[in-house]
C-alpha positions in Angstrom: -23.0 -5.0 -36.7 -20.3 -3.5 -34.0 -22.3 -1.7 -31.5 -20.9 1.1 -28.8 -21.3 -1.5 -25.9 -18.9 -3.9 -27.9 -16.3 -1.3 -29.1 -16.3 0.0 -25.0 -15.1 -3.8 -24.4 -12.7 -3.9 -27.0 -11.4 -0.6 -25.8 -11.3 -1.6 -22.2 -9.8 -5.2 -22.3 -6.7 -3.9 -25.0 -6.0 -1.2 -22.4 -5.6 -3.6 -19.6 -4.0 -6.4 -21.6 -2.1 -4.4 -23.0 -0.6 -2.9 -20.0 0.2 -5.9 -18.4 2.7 -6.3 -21.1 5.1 -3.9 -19.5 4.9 -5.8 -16.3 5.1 -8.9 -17.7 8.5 -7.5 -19.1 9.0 -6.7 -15.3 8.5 -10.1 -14.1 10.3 -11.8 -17.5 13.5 -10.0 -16.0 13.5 -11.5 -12.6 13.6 -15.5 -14.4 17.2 -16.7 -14.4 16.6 -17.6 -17.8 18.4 -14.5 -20.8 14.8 -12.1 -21.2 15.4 -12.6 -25.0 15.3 -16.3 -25.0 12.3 -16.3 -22.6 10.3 -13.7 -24.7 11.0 -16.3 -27.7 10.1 -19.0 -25.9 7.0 -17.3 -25.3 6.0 -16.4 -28.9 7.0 -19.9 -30.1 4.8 -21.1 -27.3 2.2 -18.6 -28.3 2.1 -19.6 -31.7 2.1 -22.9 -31.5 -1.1 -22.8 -29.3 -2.8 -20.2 -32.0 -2.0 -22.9 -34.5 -3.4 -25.5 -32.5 -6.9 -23.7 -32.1 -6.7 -23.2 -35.7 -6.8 -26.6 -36.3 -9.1 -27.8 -34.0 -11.7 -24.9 -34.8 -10.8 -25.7 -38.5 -10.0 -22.2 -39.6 -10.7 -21.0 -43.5 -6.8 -21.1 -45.2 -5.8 -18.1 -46.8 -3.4 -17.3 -49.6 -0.1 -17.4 -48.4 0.7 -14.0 -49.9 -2.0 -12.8 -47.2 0.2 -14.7 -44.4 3.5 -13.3 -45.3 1.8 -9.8 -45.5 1.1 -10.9 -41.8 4.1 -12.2 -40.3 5.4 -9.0 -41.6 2.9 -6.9 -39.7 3.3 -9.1 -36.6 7.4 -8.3 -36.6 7.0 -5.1 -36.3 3.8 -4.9 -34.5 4.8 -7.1 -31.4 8.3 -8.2 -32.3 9.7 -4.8 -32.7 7.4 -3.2 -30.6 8.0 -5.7 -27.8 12.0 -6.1 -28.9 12.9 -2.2 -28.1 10.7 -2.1 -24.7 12.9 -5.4 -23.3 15.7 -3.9 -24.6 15.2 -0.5 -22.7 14.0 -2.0 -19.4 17.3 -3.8 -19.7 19.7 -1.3 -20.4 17.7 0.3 -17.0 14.7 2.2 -18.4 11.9 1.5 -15.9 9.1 -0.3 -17.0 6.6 2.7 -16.3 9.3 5.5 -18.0 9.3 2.9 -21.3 5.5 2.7 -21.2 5.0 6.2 -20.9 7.7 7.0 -23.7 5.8 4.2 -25.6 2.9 6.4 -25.5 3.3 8.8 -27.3 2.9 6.9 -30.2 -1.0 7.8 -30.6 1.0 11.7 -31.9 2.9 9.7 -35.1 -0.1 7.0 -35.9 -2.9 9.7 -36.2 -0.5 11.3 -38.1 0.2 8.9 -40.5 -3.6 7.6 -40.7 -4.8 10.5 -41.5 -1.9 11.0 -44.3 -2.5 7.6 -45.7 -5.7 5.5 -44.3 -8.0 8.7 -44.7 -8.7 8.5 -40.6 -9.1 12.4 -40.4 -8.3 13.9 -36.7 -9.8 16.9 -35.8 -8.6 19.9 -34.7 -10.8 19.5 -31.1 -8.8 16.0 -31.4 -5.2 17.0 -32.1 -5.9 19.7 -28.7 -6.8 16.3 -26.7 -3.7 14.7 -27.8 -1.5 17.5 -27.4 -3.0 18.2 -23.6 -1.9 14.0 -23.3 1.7 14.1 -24.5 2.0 17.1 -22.1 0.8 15.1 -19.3 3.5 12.1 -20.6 6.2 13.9 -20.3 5.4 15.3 -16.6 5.3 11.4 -15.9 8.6 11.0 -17.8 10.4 14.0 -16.0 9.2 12.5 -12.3 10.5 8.6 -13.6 13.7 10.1 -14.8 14.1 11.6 -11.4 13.7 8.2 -9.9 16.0 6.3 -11.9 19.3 8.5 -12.4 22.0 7.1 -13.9 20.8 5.3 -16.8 22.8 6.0 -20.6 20.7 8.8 -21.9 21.1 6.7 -25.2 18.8 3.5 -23.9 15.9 6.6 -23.7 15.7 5.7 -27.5 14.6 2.0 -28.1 11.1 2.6 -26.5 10.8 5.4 -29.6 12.2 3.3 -31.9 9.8 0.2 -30.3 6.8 3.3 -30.5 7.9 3.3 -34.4 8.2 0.1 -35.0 4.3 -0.5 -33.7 3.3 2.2 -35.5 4.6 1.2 -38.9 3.1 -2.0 -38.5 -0.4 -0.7 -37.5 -0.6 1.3 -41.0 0.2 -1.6 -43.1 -2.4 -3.8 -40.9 -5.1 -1.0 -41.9 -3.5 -0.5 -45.5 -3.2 -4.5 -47.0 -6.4 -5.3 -44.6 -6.2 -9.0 -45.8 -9.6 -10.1 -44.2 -7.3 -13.4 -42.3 -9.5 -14.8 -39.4 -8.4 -13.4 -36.3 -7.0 -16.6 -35.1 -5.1 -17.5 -37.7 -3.9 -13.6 -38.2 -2.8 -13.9 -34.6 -0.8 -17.1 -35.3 1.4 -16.3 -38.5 2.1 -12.7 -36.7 3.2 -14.3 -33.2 5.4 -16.4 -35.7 6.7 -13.4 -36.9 7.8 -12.4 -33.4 9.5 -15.8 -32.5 11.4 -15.4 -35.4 12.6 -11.8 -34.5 13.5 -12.5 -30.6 14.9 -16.2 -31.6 17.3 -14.3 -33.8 18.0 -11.6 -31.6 18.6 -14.3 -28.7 20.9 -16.0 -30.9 23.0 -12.9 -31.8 23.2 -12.1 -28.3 24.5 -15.4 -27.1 23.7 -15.3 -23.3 24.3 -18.0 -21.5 21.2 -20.3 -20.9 19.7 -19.1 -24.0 18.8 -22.5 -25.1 18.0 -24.1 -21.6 14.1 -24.4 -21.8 12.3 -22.4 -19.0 11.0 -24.6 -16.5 11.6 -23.3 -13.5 9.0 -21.8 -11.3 9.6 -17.7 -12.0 10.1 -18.4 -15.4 7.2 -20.3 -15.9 5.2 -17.7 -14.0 6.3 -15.2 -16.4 5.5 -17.0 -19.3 1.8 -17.8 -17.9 1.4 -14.3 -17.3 2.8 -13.2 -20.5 1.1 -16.1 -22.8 -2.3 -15.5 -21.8 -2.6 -11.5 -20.5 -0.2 -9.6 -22.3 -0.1 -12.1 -26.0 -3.9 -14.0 -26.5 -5.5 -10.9 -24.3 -3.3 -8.0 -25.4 -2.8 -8.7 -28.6 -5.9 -10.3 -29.1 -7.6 -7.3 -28.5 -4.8 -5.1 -30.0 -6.1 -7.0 -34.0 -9.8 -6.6 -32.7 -9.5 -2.5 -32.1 -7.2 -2.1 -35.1 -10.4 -3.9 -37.2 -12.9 -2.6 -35.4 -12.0 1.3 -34.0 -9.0 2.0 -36.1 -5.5 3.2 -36.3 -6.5 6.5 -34.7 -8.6 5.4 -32.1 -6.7 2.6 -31.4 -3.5 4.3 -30.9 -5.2 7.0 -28.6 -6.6 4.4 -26.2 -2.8 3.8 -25.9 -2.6 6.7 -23.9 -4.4 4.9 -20.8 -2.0 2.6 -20.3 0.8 4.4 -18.5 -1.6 5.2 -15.7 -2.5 1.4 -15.8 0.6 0.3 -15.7 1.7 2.7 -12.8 -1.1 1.0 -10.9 -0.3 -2.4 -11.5 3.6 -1.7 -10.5 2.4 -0.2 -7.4 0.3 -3.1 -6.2 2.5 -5.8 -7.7 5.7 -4.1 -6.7 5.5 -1.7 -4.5 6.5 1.4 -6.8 4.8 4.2 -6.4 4.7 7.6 -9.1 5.9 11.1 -7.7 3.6 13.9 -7.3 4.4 15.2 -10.8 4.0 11.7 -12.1 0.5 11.9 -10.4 0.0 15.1 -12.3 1.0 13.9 -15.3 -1.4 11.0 -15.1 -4.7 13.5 -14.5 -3.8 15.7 -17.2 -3.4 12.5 -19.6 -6.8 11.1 -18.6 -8.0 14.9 -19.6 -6.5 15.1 -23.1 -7.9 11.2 -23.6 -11.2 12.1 -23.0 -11.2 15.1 -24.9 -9.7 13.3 -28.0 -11.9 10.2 -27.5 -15.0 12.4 -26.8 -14.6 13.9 -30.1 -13.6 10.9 -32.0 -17.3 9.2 -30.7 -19.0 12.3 -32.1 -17.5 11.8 -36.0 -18.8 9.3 -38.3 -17.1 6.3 -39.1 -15.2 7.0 -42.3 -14.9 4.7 -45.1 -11.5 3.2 -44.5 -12.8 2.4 -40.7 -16.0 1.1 -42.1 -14.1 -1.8 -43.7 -12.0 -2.9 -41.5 -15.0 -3.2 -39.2 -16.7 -5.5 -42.2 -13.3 -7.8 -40.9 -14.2 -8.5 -37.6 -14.5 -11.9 -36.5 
């Protein structure tokens, strides 16, 4: 039976895990190894290593329809998702400006929950958001600021990335296979080596093929492997199952300010004073939406995907 105690975890460890995503883009950019060959390096290593503890812990097999439905979700859900934030921190969208871009996803997915899953947002709730994506986009102005000279056009992949994550997190709720975590995690980390091993491939760097083994590559990978995949995503499937699309997508909210941090201690960049603003008034609208969301029963679509938790 979840508990509040249990959920708080869940809640806490995907907003830190998550976060360390868009540094572990940062870092995946400073290996002389292509960043799209890295990042599918990394999900083939990933998976590989999910379907290893799937065999040694013996995991239940499931129909293969229910697998396909999930290397589906995990394409869009991390390969997408993941694809459009590389690409934008590429083209010279800073990794705090794509995170906080990224965020405002939570707008879209409570949206679309409440059209489809039946995850009802209040009106108290929608305020909490609103007062969030406010303080977003004082974050974005003071990054934009700070990075002049980037094609206005690269501004779009982290929306498309923000779509892309979303889409996926509806059909995740809506088929709600009941696959084991681990072997949910495997076939949709699958999903995403497939995605950035074509997307490699049709960009043709050079050393695309070259294995990383180097030291700054292999840092990366560490880094990204076992914070930003097995943590992040980890926790990602376990708040989808257990909080919801909704809630889930509204903890995203946190990690902008997270991320901000661990740039400044791990880098050295530091957010503007309307950056610092836009951060406070975030954590206000969070709170207010969360607040609220704590307060409602748990609805009959969020009951059963908590009935999947593992």
């Amino acid at each position: 039976m979840p508990t509040p105690f249990s959920s708080a975890l869940i809640a806490a460890g995907f907003v830190i895990c998550w976060s360390s995503g868009f540094i572990g883009g940062g870092l995946a950019t400073q290996s002389p190894v292509p960043v799209l060959a890295l990042f599918a390096w990394r999900f083939l290593f990933a998976s590989a290593l999910a379907a290893l503890g799937c065999l040694l812990l013996r995991s239940q097999r499931s129909p293969l329809s229910a697998l396909l439905k999930e290397v589906v979700v995990g394409s869009l859900t991390v390969g997408g998702y993941l694809l459009g934030v590389i690409l934008a921190i590429d083209m010279g969208v800073s990794a705090g400006l794509t995170a906080l871009i990224a965020a405002l996803q939570p707008l879209l997915a409570a949206a679309l929950a409440g059209r489809w899953l039946g995850e009802q947002l209040s009106k108290l709730g929608w305020v909490g958001m609103s007062i969030a994506s406010i303080g977003v986009l004082l974050c974005v102005a003071s990054d934009v600021q700070l990075n002049p000279g980037t094609p206005v056009w690269a501004y779009s992949l982290p929306l498309l990335a923000m779509l892309s994550v979303t889409l996926g997190s509806v059909l995740a709720n809506h088929w709600s296979t009941g696959t084991a975590l681990l072997p949910t995690l495997t076939v949709q980390l699958l999903g995403a080596a497939l995605l950035f091993t074509a997307a490699a491939l049709i960009a043709a760097q050079p050393g695309s093929t070259t294995v990383p083994l180097d030291g700054s590559s292999l840092a990366a990978l560490g880094w990204l492997i076992a914070l930003s995949t097995f943590g992040g995503y980890g926790f990602f499937v376990a708040s989808l199952r257990r909080l919801g699309v909704t809630r889930t997508s509204t903890l995203v909210y946190l990690t902008p300010a997270v991320t901000l941090l661990w740039a400044a201690w791990m880098f050295g960049e530091y957010p503007g004073v309307w950056g610092l603003a836009g951060i406070m008034v975030v954590s206000v609208g969070v709170g207010i939406t969360l607040l609220k969301s704590i307060a409602l029963p748990r609805l009959a679509a969020a009951n059963h995907q908590a009935g999947n938790c593992v």
